[in-house]
DSSP file (Angstrom, degrees, kcal/mol; ACC not computed):
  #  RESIDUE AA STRUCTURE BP1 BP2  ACC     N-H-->O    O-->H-N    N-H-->O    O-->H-N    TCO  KAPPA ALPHA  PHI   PSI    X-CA   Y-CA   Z-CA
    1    1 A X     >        0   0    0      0, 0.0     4,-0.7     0, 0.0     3,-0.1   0.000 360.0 360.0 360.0 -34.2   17.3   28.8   15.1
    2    2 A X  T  4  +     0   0    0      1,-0.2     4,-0.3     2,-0.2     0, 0.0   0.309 360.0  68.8-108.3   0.2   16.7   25.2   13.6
    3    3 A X  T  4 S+     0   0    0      2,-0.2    -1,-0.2     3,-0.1     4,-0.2   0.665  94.0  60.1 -64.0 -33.7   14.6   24.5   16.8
    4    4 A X  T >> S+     0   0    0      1,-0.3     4,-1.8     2,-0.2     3,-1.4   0.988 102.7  46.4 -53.4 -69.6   12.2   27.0   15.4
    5    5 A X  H 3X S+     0   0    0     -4,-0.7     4,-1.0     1,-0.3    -1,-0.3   0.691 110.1  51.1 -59.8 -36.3   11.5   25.1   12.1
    6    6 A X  H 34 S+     0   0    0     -4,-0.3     4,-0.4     2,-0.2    -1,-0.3   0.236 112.7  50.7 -87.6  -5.1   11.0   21.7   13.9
    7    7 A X  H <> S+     0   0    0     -3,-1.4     4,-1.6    -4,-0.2    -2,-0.2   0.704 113.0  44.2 -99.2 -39.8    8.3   23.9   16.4
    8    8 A X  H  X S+     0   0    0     -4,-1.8     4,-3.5     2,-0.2     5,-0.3   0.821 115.2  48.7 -88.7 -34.8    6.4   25.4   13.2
    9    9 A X  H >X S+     0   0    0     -4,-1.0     3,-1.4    -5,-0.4     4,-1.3   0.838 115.3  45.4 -66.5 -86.4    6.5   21.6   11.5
   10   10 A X  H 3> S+     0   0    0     -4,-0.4     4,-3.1     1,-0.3     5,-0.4   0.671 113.2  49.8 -26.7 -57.9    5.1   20.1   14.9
   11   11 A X  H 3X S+     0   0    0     -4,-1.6     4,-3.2     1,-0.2    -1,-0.3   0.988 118.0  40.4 -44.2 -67.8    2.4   22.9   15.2
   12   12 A X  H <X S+     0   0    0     -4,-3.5     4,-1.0    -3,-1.4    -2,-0.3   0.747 113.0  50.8 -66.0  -9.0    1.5   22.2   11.7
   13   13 A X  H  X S+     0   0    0     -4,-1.3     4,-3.5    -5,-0.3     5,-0.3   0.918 117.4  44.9 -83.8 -54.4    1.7   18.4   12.0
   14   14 A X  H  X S+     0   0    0     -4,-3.1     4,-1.5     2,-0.2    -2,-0.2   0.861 109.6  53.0 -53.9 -42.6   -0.7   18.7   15.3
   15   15 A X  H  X S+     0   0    0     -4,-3.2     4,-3.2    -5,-0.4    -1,-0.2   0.976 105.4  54.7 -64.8 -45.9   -2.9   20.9   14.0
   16   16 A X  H  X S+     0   0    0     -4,-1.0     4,-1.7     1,-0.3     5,-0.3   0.956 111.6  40.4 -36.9 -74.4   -3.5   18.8   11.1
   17   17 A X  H  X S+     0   0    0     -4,-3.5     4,-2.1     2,-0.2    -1,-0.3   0.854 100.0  66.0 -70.8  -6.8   -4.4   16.0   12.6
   18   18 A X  H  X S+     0   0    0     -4,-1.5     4,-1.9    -5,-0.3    -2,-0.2   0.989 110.9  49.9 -66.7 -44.6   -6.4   17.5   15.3
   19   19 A X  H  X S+     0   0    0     -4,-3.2     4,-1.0     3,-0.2    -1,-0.2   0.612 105.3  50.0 -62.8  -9.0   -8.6   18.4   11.9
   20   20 A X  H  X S+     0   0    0     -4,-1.7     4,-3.9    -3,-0.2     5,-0.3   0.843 119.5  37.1 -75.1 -33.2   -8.8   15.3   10.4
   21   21 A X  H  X S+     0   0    0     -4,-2.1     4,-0.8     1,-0.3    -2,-0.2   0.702 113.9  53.9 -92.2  -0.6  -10.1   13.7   13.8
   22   22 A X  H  X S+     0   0    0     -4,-1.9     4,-1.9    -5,-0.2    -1,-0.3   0.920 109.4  55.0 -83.1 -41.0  -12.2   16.9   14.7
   23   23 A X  H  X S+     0   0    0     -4,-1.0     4,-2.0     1,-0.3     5,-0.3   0.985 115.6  36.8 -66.4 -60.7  -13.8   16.1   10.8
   24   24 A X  H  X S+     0   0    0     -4,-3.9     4,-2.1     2,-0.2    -1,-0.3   0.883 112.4  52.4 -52.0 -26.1  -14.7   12.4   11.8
   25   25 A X  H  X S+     0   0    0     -4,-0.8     4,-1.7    -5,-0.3     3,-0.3   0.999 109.4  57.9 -82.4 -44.7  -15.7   13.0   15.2
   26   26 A X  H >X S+     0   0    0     -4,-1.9     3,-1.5     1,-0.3     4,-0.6   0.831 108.5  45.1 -27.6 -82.8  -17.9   15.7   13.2
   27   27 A X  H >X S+     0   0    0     -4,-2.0     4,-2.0     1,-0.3     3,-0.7   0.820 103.7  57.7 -73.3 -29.8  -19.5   13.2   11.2
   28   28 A X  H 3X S+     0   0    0     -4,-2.1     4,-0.5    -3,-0.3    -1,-0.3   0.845 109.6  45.0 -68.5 -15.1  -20.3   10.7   13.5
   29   29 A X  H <X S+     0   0    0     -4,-1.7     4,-0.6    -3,-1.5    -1,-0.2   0.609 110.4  52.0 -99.8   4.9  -22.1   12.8   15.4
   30   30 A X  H <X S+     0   0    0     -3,-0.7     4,-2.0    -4,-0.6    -2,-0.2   0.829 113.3  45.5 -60.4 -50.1  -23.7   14.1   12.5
   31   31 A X  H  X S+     0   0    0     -4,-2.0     4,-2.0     2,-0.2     3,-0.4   0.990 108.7  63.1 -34.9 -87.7  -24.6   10.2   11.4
   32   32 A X  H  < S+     0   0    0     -4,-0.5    -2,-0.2    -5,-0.5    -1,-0.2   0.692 112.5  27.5 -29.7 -62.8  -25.6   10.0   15.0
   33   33 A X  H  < S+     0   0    0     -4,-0.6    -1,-0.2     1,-0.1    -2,-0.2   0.981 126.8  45.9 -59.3 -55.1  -28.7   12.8   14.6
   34   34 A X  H  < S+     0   0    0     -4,-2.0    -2,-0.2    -3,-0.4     2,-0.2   0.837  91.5  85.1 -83.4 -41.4  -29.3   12.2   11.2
   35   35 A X     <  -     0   0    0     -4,-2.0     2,-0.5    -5,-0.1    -4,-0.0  -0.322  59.8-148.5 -61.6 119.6  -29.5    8.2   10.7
   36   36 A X        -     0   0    0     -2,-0.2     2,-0.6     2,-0.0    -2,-0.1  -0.932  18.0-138.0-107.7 130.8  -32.8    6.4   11.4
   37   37 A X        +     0   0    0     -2,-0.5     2,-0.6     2,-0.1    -2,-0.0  -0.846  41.7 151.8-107.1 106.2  -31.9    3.3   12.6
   38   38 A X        -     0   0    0     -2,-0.6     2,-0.7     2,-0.0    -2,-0.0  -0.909  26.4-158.4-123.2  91.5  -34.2    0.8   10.9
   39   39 A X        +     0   0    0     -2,-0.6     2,-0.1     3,-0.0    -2,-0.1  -0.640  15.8 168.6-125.2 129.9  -32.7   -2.6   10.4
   40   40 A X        -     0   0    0     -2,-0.7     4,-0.3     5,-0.0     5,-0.0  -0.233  47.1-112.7-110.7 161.8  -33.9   -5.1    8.0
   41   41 A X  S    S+     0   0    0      2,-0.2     4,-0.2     1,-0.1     3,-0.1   0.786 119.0  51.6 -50.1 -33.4  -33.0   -8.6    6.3
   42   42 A X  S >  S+     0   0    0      1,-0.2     3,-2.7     2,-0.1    -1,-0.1   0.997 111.4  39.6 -60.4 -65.7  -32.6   -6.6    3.2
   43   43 A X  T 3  S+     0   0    0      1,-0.3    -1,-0.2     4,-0.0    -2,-0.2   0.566 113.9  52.7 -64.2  -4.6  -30.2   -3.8    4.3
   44   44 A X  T 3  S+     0   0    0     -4,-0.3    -1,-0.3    -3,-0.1     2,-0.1   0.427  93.6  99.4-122.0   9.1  -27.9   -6.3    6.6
   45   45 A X  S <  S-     0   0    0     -3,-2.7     2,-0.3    -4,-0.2    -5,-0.0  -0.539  86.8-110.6 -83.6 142.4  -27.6   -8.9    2.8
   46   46 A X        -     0   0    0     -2,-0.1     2,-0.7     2,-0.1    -1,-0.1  -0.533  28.7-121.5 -85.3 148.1  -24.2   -8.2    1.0
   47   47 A X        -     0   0    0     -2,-0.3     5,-0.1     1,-0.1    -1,-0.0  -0.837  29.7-177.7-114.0 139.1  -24.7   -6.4   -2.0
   48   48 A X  S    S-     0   0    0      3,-0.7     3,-0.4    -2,-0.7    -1,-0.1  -0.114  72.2 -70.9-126.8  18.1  -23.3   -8.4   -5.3
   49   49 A X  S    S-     0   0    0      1,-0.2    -2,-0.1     2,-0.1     0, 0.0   0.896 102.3 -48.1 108.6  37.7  -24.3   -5.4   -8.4
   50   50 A X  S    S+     0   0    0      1,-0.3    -1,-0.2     0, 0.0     3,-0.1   0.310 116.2 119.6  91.0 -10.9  -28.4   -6.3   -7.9
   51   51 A X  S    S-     0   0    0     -3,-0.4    -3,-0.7     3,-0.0    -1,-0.3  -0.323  75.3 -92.0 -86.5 177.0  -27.8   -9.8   -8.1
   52   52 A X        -     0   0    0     -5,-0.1     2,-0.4    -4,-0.1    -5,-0.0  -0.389  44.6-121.2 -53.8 147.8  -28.7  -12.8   -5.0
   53   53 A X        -     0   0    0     -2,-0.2     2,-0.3     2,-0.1     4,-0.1  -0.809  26.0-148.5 -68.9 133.1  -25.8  -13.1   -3.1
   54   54 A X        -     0   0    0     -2,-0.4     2,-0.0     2,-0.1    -3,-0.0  -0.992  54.4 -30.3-124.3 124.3  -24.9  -16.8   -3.3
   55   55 A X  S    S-     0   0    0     -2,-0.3     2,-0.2     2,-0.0    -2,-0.1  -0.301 107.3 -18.8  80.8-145.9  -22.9  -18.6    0.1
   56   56 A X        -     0   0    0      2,-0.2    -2,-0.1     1,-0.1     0, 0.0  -0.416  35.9-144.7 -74.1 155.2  -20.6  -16.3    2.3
   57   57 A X  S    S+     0   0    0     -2,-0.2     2,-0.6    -4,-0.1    -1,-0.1   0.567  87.4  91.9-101.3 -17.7  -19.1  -13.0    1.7
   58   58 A X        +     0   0    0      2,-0.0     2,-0.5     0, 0.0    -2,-0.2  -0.771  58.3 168.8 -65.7  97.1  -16.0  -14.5    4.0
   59   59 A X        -     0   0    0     -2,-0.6     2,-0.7     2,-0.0    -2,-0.0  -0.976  23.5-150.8-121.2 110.4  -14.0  -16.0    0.9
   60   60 A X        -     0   0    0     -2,-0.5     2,-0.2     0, 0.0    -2,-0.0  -0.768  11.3-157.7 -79.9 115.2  -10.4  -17.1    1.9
   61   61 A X        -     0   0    0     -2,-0.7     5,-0.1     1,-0.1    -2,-0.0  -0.680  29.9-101.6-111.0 159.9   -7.4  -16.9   -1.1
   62   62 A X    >   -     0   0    0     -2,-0.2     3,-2.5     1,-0.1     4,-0.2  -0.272  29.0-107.1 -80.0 170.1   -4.8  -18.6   -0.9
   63   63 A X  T >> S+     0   0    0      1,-0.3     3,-2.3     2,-0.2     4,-1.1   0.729 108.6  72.5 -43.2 -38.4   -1.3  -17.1    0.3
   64   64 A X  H 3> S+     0   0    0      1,-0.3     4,-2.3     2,-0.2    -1,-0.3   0.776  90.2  59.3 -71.4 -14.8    0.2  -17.1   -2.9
   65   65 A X  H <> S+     0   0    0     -3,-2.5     4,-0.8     1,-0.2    -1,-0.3   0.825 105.3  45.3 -74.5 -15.7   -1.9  -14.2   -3.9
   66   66 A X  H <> S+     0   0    0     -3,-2.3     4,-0.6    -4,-0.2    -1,-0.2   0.603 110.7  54.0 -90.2 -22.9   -0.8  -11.9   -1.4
   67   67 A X  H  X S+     0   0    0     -4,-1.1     4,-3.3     2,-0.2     5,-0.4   0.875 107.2  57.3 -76.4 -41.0    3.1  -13.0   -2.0
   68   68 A X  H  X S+     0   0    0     -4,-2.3     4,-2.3     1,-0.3    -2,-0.2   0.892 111.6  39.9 -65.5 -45.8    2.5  -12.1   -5.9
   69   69 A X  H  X S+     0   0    0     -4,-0.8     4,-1.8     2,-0.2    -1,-0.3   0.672 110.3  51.1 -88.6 -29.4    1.5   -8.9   -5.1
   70   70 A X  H  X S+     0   0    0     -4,-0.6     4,-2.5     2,-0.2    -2,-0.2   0.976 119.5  44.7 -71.9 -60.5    4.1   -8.1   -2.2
   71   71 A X  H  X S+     0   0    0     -4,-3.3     4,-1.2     2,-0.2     5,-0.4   0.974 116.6  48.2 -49.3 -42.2    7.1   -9.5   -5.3
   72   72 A X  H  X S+     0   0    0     -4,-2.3     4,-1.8    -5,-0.4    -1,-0.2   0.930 117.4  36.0 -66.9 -56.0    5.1   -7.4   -8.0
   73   73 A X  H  X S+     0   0    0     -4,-1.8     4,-1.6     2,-0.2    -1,-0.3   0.896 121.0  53.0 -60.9 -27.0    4.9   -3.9   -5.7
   74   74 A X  H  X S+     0   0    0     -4,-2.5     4,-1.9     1,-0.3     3,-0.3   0.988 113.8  40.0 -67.6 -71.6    8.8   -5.0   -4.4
   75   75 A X  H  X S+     0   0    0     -4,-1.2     4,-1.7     2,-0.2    -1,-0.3   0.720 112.9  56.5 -35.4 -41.1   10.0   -5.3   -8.0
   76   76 A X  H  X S+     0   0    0     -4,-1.8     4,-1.2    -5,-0.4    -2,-0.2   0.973 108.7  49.4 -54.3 -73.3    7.7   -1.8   -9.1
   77   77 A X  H  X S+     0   0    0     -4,-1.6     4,-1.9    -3,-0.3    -2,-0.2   0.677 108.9  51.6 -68.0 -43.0    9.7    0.1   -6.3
   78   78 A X  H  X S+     0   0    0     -4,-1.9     4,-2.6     2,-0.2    -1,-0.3   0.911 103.7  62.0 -76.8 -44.4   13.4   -1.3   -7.6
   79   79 A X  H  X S+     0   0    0     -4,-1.7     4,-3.5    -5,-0.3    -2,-0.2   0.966  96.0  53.2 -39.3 -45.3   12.5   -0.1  -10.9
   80   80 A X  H  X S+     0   0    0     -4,-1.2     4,-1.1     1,-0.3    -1,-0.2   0.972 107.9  56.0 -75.5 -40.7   12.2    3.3   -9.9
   81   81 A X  H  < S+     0   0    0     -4,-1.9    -1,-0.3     2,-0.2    -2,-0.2   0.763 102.1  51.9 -52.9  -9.6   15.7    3.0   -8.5
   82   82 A X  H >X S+     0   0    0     -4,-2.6     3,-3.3     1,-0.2     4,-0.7   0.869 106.6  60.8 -68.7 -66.2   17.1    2.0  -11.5
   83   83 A X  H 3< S+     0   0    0     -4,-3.5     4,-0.3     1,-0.3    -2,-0.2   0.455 110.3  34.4 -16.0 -41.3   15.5    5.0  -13.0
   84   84 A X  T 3< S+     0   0    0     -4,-1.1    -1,-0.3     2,-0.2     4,-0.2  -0.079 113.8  55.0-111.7  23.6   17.0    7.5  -11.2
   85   85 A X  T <4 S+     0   0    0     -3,-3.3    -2,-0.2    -5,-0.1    -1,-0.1   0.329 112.9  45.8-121.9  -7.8   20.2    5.9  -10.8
   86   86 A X  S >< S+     0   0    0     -4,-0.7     3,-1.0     2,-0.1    -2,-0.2   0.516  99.7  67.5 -84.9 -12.9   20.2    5.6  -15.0
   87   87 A X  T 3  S+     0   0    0     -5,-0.4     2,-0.8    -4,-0.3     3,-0.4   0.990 114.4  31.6 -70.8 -59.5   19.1    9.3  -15.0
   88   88 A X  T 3> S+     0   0    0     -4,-0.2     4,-1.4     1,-0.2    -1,-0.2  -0.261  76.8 135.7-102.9  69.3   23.1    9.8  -13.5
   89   89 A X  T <4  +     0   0    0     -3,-1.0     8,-0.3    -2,-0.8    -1,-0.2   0.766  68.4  44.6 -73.4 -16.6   24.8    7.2  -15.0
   90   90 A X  T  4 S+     0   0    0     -3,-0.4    -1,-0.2    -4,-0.1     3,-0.1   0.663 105.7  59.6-105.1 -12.0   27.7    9.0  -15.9
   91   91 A X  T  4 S+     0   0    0      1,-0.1    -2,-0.2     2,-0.1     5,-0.1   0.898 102.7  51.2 -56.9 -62.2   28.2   10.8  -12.9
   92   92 A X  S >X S-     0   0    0     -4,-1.4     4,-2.2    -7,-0.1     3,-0.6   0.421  89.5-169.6 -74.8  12.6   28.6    7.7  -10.9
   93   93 A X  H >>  -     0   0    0      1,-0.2     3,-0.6     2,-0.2     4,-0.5   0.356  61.4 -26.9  26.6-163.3   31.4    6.0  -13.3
   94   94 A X  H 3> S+     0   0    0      1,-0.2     4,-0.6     2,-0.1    -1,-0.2   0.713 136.3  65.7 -53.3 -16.3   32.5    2.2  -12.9
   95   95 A X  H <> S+     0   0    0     -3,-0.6     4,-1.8     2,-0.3     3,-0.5   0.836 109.6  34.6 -79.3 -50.7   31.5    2.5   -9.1
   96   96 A X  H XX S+     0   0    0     -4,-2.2     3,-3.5    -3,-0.6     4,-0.9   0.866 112.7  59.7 -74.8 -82.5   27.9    3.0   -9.9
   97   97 A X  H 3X S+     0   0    0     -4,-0.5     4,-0.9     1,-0.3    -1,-0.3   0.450 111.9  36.2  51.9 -78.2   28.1    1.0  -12.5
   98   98 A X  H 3X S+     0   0    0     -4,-0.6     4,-2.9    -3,-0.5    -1,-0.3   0.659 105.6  66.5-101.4 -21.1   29.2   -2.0  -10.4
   99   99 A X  H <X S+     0   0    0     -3,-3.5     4,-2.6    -4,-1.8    -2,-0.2   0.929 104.4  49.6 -79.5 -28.5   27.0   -1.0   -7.3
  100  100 A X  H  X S+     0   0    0     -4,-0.9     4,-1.8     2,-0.2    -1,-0.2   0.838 106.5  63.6 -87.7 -22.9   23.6   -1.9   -9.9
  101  101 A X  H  X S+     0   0    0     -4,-0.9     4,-2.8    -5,-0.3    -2,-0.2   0.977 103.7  34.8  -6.4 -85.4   25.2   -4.7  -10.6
  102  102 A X  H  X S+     0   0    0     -4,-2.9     4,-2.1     2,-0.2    -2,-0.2   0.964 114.2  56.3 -58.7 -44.9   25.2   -6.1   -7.7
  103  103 A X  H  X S+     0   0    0     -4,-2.6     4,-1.2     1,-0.3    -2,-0.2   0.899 108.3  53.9 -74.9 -32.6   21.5   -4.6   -6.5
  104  104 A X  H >X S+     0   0    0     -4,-1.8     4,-2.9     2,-0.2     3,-1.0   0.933 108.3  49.7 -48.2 -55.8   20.2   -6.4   -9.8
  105  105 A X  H >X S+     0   0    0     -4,-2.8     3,-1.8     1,-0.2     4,-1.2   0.942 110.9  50.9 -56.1 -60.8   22.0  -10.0   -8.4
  106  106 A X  H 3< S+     0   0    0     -4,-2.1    -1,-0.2     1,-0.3    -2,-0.2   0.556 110.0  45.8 -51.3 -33.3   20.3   -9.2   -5.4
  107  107 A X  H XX S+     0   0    0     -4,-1.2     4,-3.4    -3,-1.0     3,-2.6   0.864 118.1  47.1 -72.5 -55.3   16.8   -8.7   -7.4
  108  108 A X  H <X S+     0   0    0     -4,-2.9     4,-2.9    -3,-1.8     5,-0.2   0.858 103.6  54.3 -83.2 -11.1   17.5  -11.8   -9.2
  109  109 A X  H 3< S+     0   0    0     -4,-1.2    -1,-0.4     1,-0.2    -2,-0.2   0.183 113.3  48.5-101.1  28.2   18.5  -14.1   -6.5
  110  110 A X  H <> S+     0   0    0     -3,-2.6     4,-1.9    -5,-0.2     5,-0.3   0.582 106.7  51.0-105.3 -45.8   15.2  -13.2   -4.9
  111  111 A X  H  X S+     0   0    0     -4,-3.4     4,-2.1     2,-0.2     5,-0.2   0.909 110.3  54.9 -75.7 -15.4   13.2  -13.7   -7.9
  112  112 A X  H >X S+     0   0    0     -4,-2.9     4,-3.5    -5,-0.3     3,-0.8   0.996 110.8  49.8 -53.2 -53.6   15.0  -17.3   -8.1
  113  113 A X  H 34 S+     0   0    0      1,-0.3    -1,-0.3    -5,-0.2    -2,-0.2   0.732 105.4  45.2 -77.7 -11.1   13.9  -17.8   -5.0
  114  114 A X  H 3<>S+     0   0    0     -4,-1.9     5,-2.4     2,-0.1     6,-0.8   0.656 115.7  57.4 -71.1  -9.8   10.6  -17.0   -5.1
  115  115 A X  H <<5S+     0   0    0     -4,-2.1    -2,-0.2    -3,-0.8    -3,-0.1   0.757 106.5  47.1 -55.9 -35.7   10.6  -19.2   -8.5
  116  116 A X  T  <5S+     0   0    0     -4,-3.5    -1,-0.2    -5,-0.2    -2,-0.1   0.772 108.3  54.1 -97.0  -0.8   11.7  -21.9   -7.1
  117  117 A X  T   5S-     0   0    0     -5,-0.3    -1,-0.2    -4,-0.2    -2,-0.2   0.482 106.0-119.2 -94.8  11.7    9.3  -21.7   -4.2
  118  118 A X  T   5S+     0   0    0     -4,-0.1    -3,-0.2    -5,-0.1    -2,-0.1   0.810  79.1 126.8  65.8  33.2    6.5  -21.5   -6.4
  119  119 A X  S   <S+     0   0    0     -5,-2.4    -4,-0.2     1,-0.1   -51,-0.1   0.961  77.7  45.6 -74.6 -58.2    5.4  -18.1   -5.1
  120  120 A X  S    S+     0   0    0     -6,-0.8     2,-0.1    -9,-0.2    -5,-0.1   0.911  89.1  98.5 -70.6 -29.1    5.4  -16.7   -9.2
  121  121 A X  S    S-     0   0    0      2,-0.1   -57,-0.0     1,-0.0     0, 0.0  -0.238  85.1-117.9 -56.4 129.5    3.4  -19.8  -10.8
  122  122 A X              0   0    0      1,-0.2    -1,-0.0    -2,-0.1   -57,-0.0  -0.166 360.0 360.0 -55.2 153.1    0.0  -18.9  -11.2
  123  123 A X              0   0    0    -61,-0.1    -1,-0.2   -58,-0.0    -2,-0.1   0.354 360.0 360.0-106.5 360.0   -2.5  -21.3   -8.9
């Protein structure tokens, strides 16, 4: 009986994608008839909001932006556990209680350590 339900998901999980990738293959071979392929200096120039494009469109930033942004969404994502672990805070008594405790040291002795590695200072 609970084989059934794990048959109906799979059907529907397959089918699905077999329609997203039957809808791309659909448009590229739509693109493919329809597109006249003309190509110019203009059209193959990045476009900057009407302005000249000035140097490369290849711009490399440094690591620390990408770290800032992995702490900020990591921190985002514990938040919403607190939330719903303050939604039953009095369900869970001193046990809960001590268990955000601890996942808050955990929180902070990562943000020390990205503090002290100079991951949060702004470049």
């Amino acid at each position: 009986m609970v084989a059934t339900g794990y048959l109906f998901a799979a059907i529907f999980f397959l089918g699905g994608c077999a329609f997203v990738l039957g809808g791309l293959q659909f448009a590229d071979v739509l693109n493919a008839l329809l597109l006249k392929r003309r190509p110019a200096k203009d059209k193959l120039t990045t476009y900057e909001s009407g302005e000249t494009p000035i140097g490369s469109a290849w711009v490399q930033y440094p690591l620390a932006f990408y770290i800032f942004a992995l702490l900020f969404v990591a921190f985002d994502v514990d938040i919403v556990f607190i939330l719903s672990w303050a939604v039953i805070f009095q369900q869970l008594g001193l046990f809960g209680f001590i268990e955000i405790v601890f996942f808050i040291a955990v929180l902070a002795l990562g943000l020390v350590y990205a503090w002290r590695k100079g991951v949060i200072r702004w470049i």
